[in-house]
C-alpha positions as CSV (number, residue, x, y, z in Angstrom):
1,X,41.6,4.3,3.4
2,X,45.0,3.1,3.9
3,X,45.0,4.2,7.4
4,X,41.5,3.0,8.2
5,X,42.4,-1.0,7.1
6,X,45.8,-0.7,9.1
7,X,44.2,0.6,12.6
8,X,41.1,-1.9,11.8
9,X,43.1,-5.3,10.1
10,X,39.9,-7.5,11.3
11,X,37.7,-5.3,9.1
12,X,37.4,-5.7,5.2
13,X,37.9,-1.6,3.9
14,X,36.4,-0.8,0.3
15,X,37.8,2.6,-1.6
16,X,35.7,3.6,-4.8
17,X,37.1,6.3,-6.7
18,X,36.0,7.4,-10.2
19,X,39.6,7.7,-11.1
20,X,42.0,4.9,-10.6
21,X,44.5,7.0,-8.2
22,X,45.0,3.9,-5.9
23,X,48.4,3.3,-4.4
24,X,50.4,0.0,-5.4
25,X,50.6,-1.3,-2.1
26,X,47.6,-1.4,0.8
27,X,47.3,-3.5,3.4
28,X,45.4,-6.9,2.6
29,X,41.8,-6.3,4.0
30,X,41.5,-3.0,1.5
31,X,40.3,-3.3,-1.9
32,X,40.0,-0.8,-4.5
33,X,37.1,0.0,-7.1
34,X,37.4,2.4,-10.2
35,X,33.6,3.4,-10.2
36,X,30.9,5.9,-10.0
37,X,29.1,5.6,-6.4
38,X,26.2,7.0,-8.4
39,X,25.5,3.9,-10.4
40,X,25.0,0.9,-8.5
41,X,26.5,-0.6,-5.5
42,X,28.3,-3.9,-6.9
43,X,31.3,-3.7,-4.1
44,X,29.3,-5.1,-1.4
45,X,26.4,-4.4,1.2
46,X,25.6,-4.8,5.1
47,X,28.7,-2.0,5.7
48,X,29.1,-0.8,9.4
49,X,30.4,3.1,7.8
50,X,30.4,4.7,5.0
51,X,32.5,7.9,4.5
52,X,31.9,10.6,1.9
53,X,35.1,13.1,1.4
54,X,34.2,16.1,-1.0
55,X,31.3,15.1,-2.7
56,X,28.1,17.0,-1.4
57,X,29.1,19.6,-4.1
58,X,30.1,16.9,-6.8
59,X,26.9,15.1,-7.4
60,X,24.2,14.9,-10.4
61,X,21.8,12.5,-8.3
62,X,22.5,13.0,-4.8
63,X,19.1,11.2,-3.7
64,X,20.3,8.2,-5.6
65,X,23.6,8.0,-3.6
66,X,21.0,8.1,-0.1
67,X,18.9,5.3,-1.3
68,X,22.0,3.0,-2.3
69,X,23.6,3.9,0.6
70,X,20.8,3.1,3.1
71,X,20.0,-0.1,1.3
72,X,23.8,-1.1,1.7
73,X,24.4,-0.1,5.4
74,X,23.4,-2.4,8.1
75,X,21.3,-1.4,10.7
76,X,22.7,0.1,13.3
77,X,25.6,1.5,10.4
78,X,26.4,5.0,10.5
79,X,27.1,7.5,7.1
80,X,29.6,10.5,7.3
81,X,29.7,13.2,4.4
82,X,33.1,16.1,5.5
83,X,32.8,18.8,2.8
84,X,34.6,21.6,2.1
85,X,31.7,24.3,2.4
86,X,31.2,26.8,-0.6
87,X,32.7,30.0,0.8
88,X,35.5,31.7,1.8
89,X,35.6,34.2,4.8
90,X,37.4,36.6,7.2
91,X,36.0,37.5,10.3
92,X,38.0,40.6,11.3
93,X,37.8,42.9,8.5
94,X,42.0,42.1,7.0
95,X,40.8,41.1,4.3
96,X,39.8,44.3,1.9
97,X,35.8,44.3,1.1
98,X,36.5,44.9,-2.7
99,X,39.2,41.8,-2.7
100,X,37.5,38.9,-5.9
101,X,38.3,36.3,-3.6
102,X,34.6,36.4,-1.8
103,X,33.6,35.9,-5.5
104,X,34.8,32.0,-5.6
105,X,33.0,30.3,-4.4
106,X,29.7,32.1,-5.8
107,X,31.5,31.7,-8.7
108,X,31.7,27.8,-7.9
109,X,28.3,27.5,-7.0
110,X,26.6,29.2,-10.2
111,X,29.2,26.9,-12.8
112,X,28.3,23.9,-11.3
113,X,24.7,24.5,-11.8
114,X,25.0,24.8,-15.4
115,X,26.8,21.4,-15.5
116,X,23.8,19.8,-14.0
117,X,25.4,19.4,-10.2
118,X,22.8,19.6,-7.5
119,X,25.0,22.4,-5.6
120,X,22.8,22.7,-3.0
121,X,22.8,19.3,-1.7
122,X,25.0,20.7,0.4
123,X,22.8,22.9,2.2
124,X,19.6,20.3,2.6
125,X,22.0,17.4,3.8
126,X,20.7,16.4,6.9
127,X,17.2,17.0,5.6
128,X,17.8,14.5,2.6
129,X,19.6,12.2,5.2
130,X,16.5,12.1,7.4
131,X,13.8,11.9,3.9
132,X,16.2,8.5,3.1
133,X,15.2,6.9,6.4
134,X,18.7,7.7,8.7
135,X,18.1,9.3,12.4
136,X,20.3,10.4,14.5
137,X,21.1,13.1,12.1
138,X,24.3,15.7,12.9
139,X,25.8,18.1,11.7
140,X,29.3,20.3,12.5
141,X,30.9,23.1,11.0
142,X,34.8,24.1,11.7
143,X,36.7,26.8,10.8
144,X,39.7,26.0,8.8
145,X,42.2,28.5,8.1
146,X,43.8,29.3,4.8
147,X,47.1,30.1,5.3
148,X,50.5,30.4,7.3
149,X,48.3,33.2,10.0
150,X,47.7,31.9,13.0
151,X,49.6,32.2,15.6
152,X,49.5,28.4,16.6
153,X,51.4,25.9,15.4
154,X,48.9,23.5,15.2
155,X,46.1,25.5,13.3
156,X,49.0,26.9,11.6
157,X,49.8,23.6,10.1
158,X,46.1,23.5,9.5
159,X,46.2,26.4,7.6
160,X,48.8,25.3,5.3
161,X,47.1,21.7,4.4
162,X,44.3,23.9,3.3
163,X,46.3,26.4,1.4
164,X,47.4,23.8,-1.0
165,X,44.3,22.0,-1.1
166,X,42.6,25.3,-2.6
167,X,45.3,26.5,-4.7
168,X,45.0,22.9,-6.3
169,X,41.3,23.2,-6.9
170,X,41.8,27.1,-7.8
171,X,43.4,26.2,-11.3
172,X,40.9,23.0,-12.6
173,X,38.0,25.3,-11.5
174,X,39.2,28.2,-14.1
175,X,39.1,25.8,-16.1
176,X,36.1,23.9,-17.7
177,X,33.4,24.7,-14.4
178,X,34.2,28.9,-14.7
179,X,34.7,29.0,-18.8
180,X,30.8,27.7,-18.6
181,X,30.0,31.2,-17.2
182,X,30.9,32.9,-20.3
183,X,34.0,35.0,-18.0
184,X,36.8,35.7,-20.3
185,X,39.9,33.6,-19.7
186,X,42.1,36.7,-19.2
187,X,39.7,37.3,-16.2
188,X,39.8,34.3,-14.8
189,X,43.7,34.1,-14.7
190,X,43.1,37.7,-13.1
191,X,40.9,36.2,-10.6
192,X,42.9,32.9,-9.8
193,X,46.0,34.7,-9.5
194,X,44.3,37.2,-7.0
195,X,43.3,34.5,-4.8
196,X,46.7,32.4,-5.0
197,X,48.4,35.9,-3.5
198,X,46.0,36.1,-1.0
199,X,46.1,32.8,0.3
200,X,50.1,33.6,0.5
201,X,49.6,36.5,2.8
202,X,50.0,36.5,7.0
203,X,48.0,39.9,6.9
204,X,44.6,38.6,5.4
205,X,42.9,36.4,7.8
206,X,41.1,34.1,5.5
207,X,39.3,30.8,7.1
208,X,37.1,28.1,5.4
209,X,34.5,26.2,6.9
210,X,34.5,22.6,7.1
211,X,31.4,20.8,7.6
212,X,30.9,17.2,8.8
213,X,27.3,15.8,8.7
214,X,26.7,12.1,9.6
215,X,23.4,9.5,10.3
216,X,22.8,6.1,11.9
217,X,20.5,3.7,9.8
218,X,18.0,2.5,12.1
């Protein structure tokens, strides 16, 4: 957000977080709001963009978010979910078929369920986004890798950024989400720890996929 409102100072920048997390100091056209974007929109209307980071997976009324968001955009306004997608891969076999960490994000997918998360928004996104009213409807998928394997520097550094990323969700997941499955906690330090070593080693060539999907409001 911070960098948004600096390379855009004639625009007025709105961050809603459900946690307040915001930094002490941003620059004077960004404002802050400790909210749920699931309730209703009190931070303002007629926006130009609006960017969703993460939350495809993290929503109990998704369809509710598409309707307050295409009421709130203007027209001509644009909407951009990036998501981390549910599953964890490897494309030339280094990683060994009986490894748990395939299992996460299954894993991920069936606990979030039981707490009443529509998990597979994710999946009908650009259907939902077109069934709100958007057009212009796209969507991308990148592969991120997990780790310090490639060979360049660049994805490398890539690789990294999502290492930590995962092994910071890895621990929260095992937590209440995973417990709801019923999986003894012995076993889920088993699995978590698994996948933290995994994610440490060169030889196992583990990518994530990154999806961006975005719409115009006609």
């Amino acid at each position: 957000m911070e960098v948004v409102a600096e390379k855009f100072p004639g625009a007025e920048v709105v961050g809603v977080d459900l946690s307040p997390i915001q930094p002490d100091w941003c620059p004077p056209n960004l404002r802050f709001h400790v909210d749920n974007i699931e309730d209703d929109w009190v931070y303002g209307s007629g926006f130009d963009y609006i960017h969703l980071r993460h939350m495809a997976l993290n929503m109990k009324s998704p369809t509710t978010l598409l309707t307050a968001a295409y009421d709130k955009a203007k027209s001509g306004g644009w909407i951009e979910f990036q998501d981390l997608l549910p599953n964890l891969s490897c494309d030339d076999n280094t990683l060994p078929p009986d490894y748990v960490l395939p299992q996460i994000p299954q894993l991920t997918k069936e606990s979030l369920k039981i707490l009443d998360f529509d998990v597979d928004f994710i999946d009908r996104l650009p259907l939902e986004l077109e069934r709100a009213g958007f057009i212009n409807v796209r969507r991308e998928v990148f592969k991120v890798p997990v780790g310090a394997w490639p060979r360049n520097e660049k994805m490398r550094y890539f690789g990294l950024m999502a290492r930590e990323v995962l092994v910071e969700l890895l621990r929260p997941l095992a937590s209440k989400p995973f417990q709801s499955l019923g999986i003894p906690q012995s076993d889920l330090n088993a699995i978590i720890s698994e996948a933290e070593d995994a994610f440490e080693r060169i030889d196992y060539h583990i990518y994530v996929e990154f999806g961006i999907v975005y719409a115009q409001k006609p």
